[in-house]
GUBA-216775 format. One record per residue (C-alpha): x, y negated, z negated; residue in one letter. Coordinates in nm, 4 decimals, padded with zeros to 6 digits, m for minus. Example, Ala and Ser with C-alpha at 12.3 -4.5 7.8 and 13.67 -1.06 7.14 Angstrom:
<recs>
REC_east_north_up_type
REC_01.2300_00.4500_m00.7800_A
REC_01.3670_00.1060_m00.7140_S
</recs>
This chain:
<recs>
REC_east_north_up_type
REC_03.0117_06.0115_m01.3343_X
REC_03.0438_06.3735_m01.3780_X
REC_03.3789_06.5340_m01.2767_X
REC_03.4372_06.8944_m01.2485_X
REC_03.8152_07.0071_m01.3484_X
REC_03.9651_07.3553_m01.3493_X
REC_04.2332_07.4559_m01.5779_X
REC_04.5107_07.7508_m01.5193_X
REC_04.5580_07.9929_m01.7808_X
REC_04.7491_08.2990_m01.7770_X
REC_04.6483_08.6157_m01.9812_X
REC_04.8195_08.8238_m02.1898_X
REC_04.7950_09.0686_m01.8374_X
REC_04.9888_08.8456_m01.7002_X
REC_04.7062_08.7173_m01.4077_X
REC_04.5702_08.3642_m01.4290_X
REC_04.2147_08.2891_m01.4289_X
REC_04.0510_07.9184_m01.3293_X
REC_03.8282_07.8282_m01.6060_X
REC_03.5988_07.5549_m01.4833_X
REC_03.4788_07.1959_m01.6940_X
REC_03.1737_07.0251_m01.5868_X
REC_03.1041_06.8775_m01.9281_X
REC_03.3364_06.6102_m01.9716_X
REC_03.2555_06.2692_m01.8686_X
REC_03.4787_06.0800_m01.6967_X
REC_03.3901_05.7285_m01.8022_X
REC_03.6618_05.5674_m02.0648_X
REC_03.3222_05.4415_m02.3088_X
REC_03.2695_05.8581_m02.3556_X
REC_03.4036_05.9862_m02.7040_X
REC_03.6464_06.3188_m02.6611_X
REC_03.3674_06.6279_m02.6262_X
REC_03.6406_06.8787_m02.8064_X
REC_03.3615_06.9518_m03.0701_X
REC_03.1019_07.0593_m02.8134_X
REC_03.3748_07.2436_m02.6576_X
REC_03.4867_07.4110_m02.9995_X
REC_03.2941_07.7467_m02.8689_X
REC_03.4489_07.7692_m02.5530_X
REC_03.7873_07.7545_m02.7514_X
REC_03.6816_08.0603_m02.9172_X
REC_03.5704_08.2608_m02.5888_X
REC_03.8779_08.1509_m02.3959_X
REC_04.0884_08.3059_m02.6812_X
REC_03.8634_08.6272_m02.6459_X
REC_03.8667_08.6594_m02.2678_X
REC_04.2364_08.5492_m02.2000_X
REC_04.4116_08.6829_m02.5005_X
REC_04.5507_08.3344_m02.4901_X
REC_04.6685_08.2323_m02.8850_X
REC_04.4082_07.9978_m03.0133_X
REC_04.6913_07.6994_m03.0227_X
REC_04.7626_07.7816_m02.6452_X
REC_04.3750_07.7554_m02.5465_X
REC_04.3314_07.4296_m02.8107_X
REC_04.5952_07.2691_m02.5779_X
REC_04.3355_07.3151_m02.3111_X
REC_04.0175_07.2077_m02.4539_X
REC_04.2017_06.8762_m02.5865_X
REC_04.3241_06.8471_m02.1966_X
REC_03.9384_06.8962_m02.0893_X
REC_03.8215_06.6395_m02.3367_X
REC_04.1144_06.3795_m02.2526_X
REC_04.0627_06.4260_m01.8877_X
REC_04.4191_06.5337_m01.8437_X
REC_04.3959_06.8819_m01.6521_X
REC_04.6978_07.0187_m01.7905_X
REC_04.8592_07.4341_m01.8787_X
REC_04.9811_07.5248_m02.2164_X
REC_05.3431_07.4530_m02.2607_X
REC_05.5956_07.7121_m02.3050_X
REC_05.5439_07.6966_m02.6794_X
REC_05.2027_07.7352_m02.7126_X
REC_05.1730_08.0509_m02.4302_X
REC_05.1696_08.4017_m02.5285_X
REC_05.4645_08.4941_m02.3877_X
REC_05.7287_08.6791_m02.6087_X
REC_05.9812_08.4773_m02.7318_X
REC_06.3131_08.5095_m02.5933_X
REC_06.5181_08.7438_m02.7459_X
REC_06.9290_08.8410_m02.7464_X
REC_06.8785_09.2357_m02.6513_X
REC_07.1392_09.4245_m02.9800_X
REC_07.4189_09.6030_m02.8699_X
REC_07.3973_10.0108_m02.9573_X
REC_07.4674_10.0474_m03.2968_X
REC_07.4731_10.3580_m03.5298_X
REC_07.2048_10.3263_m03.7964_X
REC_07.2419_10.4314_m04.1516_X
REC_07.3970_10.7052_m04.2097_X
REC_07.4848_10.7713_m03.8526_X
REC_07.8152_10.9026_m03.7410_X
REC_07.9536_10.6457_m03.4828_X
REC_08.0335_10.8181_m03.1449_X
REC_08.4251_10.8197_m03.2459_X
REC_08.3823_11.0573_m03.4973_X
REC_08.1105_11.2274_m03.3891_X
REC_08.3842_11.4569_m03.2332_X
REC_08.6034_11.5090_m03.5576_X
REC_08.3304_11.5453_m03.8055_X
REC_08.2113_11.9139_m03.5281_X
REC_08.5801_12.0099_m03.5665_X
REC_08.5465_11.9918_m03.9567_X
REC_08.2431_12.1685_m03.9714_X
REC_08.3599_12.4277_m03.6942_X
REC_08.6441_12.4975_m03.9128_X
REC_08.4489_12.4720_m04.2464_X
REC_08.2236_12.7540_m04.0788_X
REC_08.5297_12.9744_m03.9236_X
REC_08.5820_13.0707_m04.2697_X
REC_08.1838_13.0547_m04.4345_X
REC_08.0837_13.2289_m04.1126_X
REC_08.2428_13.5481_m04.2394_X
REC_07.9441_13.6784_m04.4712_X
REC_07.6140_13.5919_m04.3487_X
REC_07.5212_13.3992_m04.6906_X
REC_07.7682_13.1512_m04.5703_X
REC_07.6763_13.1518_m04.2588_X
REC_07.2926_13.0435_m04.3442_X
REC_07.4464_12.7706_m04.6241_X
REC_07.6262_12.6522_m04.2967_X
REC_07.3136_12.6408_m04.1180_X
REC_07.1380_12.4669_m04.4257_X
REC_07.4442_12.1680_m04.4906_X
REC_07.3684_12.1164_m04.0748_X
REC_06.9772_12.0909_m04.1061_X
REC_07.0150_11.8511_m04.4180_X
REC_07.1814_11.5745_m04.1848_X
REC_06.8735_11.5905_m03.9760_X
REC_06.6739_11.2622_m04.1949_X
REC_07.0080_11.0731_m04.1433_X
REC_07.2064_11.1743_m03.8355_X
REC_06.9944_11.3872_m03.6240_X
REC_07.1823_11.3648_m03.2993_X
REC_07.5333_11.5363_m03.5199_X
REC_07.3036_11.7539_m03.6887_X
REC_07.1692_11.9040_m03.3893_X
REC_07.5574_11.9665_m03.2883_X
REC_07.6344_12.1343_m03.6644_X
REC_07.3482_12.3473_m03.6009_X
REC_07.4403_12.4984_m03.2323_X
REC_07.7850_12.6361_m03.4000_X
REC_07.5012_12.8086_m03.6339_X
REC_07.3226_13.0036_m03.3868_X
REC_07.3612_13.2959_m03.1614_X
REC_07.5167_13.1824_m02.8498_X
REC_07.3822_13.4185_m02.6183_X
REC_07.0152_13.2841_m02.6882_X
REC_07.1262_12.9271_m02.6786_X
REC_07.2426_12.7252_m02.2976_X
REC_07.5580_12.6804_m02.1965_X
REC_07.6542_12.3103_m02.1548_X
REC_08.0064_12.1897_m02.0538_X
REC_07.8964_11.8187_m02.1209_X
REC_07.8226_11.9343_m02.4815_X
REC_08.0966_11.8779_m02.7520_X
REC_07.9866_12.2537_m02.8805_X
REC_07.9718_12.3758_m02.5556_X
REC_07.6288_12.4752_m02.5802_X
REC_07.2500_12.3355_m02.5993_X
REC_06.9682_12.4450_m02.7945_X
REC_06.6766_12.4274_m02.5748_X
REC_06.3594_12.2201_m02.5643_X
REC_06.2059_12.4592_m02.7904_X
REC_06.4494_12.4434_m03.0097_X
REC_06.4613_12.1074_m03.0524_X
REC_06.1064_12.0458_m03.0852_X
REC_06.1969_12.2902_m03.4351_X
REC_06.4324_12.0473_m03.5329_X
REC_06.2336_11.7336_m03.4989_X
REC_05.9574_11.8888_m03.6668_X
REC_06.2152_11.8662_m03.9999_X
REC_06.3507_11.5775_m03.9369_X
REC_05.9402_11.4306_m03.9301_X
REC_05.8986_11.6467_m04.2897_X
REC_06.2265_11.6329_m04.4423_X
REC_06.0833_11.8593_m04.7598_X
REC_06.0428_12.1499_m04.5844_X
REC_06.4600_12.1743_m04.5429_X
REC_06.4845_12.0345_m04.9001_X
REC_06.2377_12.2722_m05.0626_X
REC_06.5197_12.5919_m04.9520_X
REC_06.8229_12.3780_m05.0795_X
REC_06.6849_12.3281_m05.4704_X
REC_06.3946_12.0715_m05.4110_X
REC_06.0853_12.1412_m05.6231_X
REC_05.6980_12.1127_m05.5470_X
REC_05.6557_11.9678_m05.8614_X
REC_05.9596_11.6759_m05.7945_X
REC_05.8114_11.6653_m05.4229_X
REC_06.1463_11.8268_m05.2815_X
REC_06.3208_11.5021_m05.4148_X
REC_06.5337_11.6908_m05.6032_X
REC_06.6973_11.8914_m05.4084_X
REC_07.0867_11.9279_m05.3872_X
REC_07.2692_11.9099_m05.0414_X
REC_07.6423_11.9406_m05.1821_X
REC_07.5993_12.2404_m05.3478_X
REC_07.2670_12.3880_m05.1045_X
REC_07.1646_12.6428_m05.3567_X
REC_07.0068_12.8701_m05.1756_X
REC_06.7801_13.1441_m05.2882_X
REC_06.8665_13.4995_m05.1615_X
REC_06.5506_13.7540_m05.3295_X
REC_06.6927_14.0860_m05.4072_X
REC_06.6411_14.3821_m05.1673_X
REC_06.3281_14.5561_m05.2401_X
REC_06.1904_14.2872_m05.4369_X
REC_05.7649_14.2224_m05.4302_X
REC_05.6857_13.8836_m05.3280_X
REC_05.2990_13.8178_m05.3191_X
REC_05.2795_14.1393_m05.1308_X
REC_05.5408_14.1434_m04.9498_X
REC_05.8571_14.3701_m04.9582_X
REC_06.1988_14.2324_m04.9363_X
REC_06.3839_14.4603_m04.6725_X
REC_06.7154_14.2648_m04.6416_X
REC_06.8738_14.5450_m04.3360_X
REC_07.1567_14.3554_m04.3292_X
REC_07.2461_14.5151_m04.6221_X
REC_07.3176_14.8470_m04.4474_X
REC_07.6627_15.0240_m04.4453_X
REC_07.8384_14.8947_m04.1479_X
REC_07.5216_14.6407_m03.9858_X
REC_07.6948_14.4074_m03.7384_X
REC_07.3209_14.2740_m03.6655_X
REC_07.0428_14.2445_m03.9223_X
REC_06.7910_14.0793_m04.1199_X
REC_06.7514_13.8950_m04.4555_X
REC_06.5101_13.7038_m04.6679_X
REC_06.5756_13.3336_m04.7924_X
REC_06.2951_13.1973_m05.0502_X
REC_06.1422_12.8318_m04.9890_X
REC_06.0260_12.6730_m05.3258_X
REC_05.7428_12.5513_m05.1366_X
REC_05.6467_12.8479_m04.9530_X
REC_05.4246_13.1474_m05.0899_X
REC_05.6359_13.4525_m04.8705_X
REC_05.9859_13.4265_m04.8168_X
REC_06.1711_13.3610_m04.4975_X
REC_06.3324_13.5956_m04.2436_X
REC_06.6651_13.5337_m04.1141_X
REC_06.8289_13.7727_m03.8173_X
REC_07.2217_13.6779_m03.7584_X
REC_07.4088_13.8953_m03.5931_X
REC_07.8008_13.9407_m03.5717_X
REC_08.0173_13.8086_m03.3041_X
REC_08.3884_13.9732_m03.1836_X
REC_08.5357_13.6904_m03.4295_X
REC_08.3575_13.8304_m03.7379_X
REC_08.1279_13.5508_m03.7868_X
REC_07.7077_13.5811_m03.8498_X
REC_07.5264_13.3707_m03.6124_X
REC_07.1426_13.3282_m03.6663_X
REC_06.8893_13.4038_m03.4061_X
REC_06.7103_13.0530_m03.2667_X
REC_06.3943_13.1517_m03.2880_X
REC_06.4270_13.1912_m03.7093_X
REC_06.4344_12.7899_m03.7021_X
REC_06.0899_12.8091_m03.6567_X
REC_05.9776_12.9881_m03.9876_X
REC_06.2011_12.7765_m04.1098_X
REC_05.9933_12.4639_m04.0145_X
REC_05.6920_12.5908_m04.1477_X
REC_05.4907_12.3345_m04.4061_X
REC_05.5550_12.3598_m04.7541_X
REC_05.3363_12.3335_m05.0228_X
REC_05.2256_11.9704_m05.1194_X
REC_05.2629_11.8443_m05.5119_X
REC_04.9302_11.8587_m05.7232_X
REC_04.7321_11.5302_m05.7211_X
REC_04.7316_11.3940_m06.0856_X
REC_04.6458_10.9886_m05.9979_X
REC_04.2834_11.0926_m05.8869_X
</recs>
């Protein structure tokens, strides 16, 4: 006698579909039929997205004529899983001290932020936390720039946010991490992986100076200039970069937003010697 059994199985999709047995005989002389059923394992694993152990449980329930659904163990659900509580990752400054390590900087900059070459190193020691702590970098960096081109936010612990477009500047870095290093003593030749973030030497070309073409015109430099703009040379870069601050009622150089993105610019990629 021939019997005709369906089987439940649940995709990957998460609906179930009947799949549907005619071949197995019934009769208790029979041999098990799993190797004339060994292709259907293989389509059933196709179709359903079923694991191949979860669909073998159902081929040897066709052949043993004991309609039956893969157990828990053999489905293709995800394993259960304890969800982590938050916790900083490396390098990360934990929530706590989020807020003291923006006072240190604010007051680390109150006196840098005087001359507009400290100022910029400011910027530069903010922008090198990007790789590790990006959320505190993006902080360091508001107390950078010109607050009348940035949003006031009372939530923030600067008082201030950057702006989407901004921020999209930022993450750019934080995805190429050379192009900061290549400003702060990283190399082409070293790939940027030598670069120094204690000391962030920067490189300031001299007024007037010829860089492929280009003239240095650092107006900054003029007798009494409360606003201004100078150049800052990228080892990875062909043309230096351009840098407007200008000076607020407490004496201290803020940078314009918008230089972030000639900052972010690519940088030049190390010659390929393993070819």
């Amino acid at each position: 006698m021939i019997r005709i059994k369906s089987v439940k199985i649940k995709s990957v999709s998460g609906k179930y579909l009947i799949y549907h047995e005619s071949a197995t005989q019934c009769a208790e002389k029979e041999p098990p039929m799993k190797k004339y059923l060994l292709p259907t394992l293989f389509a059933l694993s196709l179709t359903t997205a079923c694991s191949p152990a979860g669909v073998n449980a159902v081929v040897d329930a066709l052949a043993s004529s004991k309609p039956t659904t893969p157990t828990a163990s053999s489905s293709p659900s995800t394993p259960a899983s304890t969800v982590p509580s938050a916790q900083p990752g490396p390098g990360t400054v934990p929530l706590s001290d989020m807020a003291a390590a923006i006072d240190a900087f604010r007051t680390e900059f109150d006196t840098a932020g005087k001359t507009y070459q400290g100022s910029i190193k400011m910027l530069f020691k903010a922008l090198s936390m990007i790789e590790t702590d990006p959320a505190l970098a993006e902080h360091l960096v508001t107390l950078c720039l010109n607050g009348k081109q940035m949003y006031e936010d009372a939530k923030s612990p600067t008082g201030y946010d950057i702006g989407s477009t901004t921020r999209y500047m930022l993450t750019e870095m934080k995805n190429k991490p050379e192009v900061v290093r290549s400003y702060i003593g990283g190399t082409v030749e070293k790939n940027y992986a030598d670069y120094d973030k204690v000391n962030l030497p920067l490189n300031f070309p001299l007024n007037g100076t010829m860089i492929n073409g280009l003239r240095v015109d650092n107006t900054i430099e003029a007798e009494g200039a409360t606003k201004g703009r100078v150049y800052i040379q990228s080892a990875g870069k062909d043309f230096p970069t351009p840098i407007t601050l200008e000076q607020n009622a407490k004496g201290l150089w803020k940078i314009n937003t918008s230089d972030l993105s000639s900052i972010a610019t690519g940088v030049k990629k190390p010659v390929k010697t393993d070819f």
